[in-house]
Residue, then its C-alpha position, 0 to 999 in steps of 0.5 A: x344803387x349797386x346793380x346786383x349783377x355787377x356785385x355777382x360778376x365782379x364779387x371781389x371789387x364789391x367785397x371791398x364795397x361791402x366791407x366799407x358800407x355793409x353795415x349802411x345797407x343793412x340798416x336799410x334792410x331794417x328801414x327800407x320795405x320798398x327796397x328791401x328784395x334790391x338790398x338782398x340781392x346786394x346783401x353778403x354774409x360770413x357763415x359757417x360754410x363761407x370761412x373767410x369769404x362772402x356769400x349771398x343769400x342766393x348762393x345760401x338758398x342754392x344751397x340748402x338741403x333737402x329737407x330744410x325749409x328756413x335760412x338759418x342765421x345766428x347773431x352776435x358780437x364776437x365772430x370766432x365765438x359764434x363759430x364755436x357756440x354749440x347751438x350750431x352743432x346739430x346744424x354742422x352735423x347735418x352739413x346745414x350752413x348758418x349766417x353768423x351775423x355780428x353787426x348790431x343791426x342784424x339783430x334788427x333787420x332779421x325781426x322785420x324781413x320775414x323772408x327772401x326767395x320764399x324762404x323764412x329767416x330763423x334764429x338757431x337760437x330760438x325756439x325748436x331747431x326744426x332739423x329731424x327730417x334732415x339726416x346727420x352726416x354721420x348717419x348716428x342713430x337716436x337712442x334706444x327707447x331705454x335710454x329715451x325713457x330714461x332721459x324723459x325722466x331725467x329732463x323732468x326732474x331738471x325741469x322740476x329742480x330748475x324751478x323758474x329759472x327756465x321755461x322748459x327744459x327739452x332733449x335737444x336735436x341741435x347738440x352732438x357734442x356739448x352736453x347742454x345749450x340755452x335758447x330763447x322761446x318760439x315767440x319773442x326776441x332771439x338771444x343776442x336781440x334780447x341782451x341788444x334790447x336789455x343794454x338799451x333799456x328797452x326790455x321791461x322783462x326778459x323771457x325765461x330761457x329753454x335748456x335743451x339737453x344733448x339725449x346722447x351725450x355720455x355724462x347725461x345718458x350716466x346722470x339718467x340711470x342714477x336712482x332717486x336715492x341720489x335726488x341731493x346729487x341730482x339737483x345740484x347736477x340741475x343747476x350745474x347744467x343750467x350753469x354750464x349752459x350760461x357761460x356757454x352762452x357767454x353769461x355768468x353763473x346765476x348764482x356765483x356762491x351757489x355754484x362754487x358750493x355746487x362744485x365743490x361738493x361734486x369735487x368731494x364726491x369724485x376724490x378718493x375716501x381714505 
């Protein structure tokens, strides 16, 4: 096998190595438990802090903040649209670097490697983002506890109007731009693992999502000061949300009438009476 020293001192001739034969040597990670702390050693990675370089998982680990207690990663199929998803933001915000894994096998390996170097591997796209004890760049505060009751209150009537479409509607500390996100529950397959198991076959029923909702986003703190007088507004905004937050995860609308009737009914609402 590859010496891992020789990978570290001659990074560039074993990038070439990697790109040939990355994919072979993580399905041993997946394969391989005896083998499996030689491998990460030899394991490289894009991730939101690497642009287009390779980094190792020590080189991740070295660099983690103050605070963080998990190696984030974030799996799909298409690189450019990770970049951009918005599960990520609260981690850019707080400077947190995530692995973008977009091989199929990455999906798998994450599910059976607990961790490396002592430090547990975490989908961003599951379950809670575990992030308030890292502070953001920009120092931005939380909302006043009158916007906080309001969203409260506003996130259980999405919860209630959303019905069993999702598992739980939340204010999410991993959004600072968007305005929702889906994740998957704490137990259970990831996003991208669950879509990977569902084309194979091999899942008898997918889990119901989470919408998280960004507490400080300006469309959502407005949407919170509407009265109950606007409940027929309010619930369409529920399922535009969730809609919203679909094709922002690369899925379609739920229901393709529903939201063009949805939609079209806000367009109305905004157009001027004569």
């Amino acid at each position: 096998m590859i010496s891992p020293s020789w990978a570290k001192n001659d990074a560039q001739a074993y990038a070439k190595i990697w790109e040939n034969f990355g994919v072979v040597l993580k399905e041993g990670l997946y394969e391989d438990y005896e083998r499996r702390e030689q491998l990460f050693k030899l394991a490289r990675f894009r991730s939101t802090a690497s642009g287009e370089e390779l980094r190792s998982l020590s080189d991740y680990v070295s660099s983690m903040k103050e605070g963080q207690k998990a190696i984030f990663f974030m799996a799909g199929d298409d690189h450019a649209r990770l970049e951009t998803s918005p599960q990520l933001e609260g981690f850019k915000a707080r400077g947190i670097e995530v692995l973008l894994l977009t091989d199929p096998v990455d999906s798998f390996w994450t599910t059976v490697a607990p961790e490396f170097e002592g430090k547990p591997f975490k989908s961003v796209t599951q379950g809670t983002a575990d992030l308030s004890d890292i502070p953001l760049l920009d120092g931005s505060a939380k909302p006043d506890a009158e916007t906080s009751s309001q969203i409260a209150t506003f996130l259980a009537f999405v919860k209630t109007a959303l019905g069993d479409a999702v598992s739980d509607v939340k204010a999410s500390d991993r959004l600072t731009e968007s305005a929702v996100c889906l994740v998957a529950p704490e137990h259970g397959p990831d996003r991208q693992f669950e879509r990977l198991l569902n084309a194979a076959g091999r899942l008898d029923k997918a889990a119901k999502p989470v919408l998280e909702i960004n507490p400080q986003h300006e469309r959502v703190v407005a949407l919170a000061k509407l009265g109950k007088d606007e409940r027929a507004f309010r619930e369409d905004v529920a399922h535009l949300l969730y809609d919203e937050a679909r094709v922002l995860d690369g899925d379609k609308p739920a229901d393709a009438k529903a939201f063009s009737e949805r939609l079209a009914r806000l367009i109305a609402r905004g157009l001027p009476v004569d």
